[in-house]
C-alpha positions in Angstrom: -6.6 -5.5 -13.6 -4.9 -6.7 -10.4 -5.4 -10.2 -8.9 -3.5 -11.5 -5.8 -4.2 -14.8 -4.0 -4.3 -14.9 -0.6 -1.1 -17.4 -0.3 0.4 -14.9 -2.4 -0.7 -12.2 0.5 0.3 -14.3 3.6 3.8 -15.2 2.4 4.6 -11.0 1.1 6.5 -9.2 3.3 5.1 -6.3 5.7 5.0 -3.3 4.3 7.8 -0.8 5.3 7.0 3.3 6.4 9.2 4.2 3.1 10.0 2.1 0.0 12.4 2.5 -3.3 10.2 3.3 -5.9 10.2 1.1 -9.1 9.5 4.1 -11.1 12.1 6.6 -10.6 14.8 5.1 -7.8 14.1 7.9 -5.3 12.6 6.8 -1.6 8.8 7.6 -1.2 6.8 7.8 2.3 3.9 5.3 2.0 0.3 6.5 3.0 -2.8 5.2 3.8 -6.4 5.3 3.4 -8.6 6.4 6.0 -12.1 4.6 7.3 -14.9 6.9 8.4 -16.5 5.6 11.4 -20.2 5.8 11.7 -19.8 9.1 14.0 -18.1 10.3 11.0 -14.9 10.8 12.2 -12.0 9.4 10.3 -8.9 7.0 11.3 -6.2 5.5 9.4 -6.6 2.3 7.9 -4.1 -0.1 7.0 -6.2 -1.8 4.1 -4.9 -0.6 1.5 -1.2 1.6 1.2 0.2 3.5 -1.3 2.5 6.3 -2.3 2.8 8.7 -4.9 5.1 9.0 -7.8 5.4 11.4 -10.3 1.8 12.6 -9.4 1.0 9.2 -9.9 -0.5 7.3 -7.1 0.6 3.4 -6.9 -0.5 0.8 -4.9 2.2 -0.9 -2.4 0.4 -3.2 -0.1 -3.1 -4.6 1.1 -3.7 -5.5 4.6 -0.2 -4.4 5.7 1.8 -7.0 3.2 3.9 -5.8 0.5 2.4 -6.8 -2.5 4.5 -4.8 -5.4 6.1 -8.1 -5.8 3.7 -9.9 -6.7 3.5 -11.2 -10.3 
């Protein structure tokens, strides 16, 4: 389980279009969710990011804030 506060969330940093990985070292392109709109179409949505490692999907950030961090 994962639990941030939302002190923790204001003070992280903003989330970055490519991070280090923790994992292996190498640079990974963060993605994003996507929201369906009630037409059914689909945009991006900055909720929740992540990137993929290993084919291993990790969280990075939630509302745009870089929570890997966090402890």
């Amino acid at each position: 389980m994962f639990t941030i506060g939302n002190d923790e969330l204001k003070d992280a940093p903003p989330i970055c279009k490519t991070i280090i990985c923790y994992q292996c070292g190498e640079v990974h392109e963060i993605k994003y969710g996507k929201k369906v709109l009630p037409d059914g179409s689909e945009v991006e949505s900055k909720l929740l990011a992540f990137y993929i490692c290993g084919g291993k999907t990790y969280l990075a950030a939630v509302a745009g804030k870089d929570i890997r961090g966090s402890r």
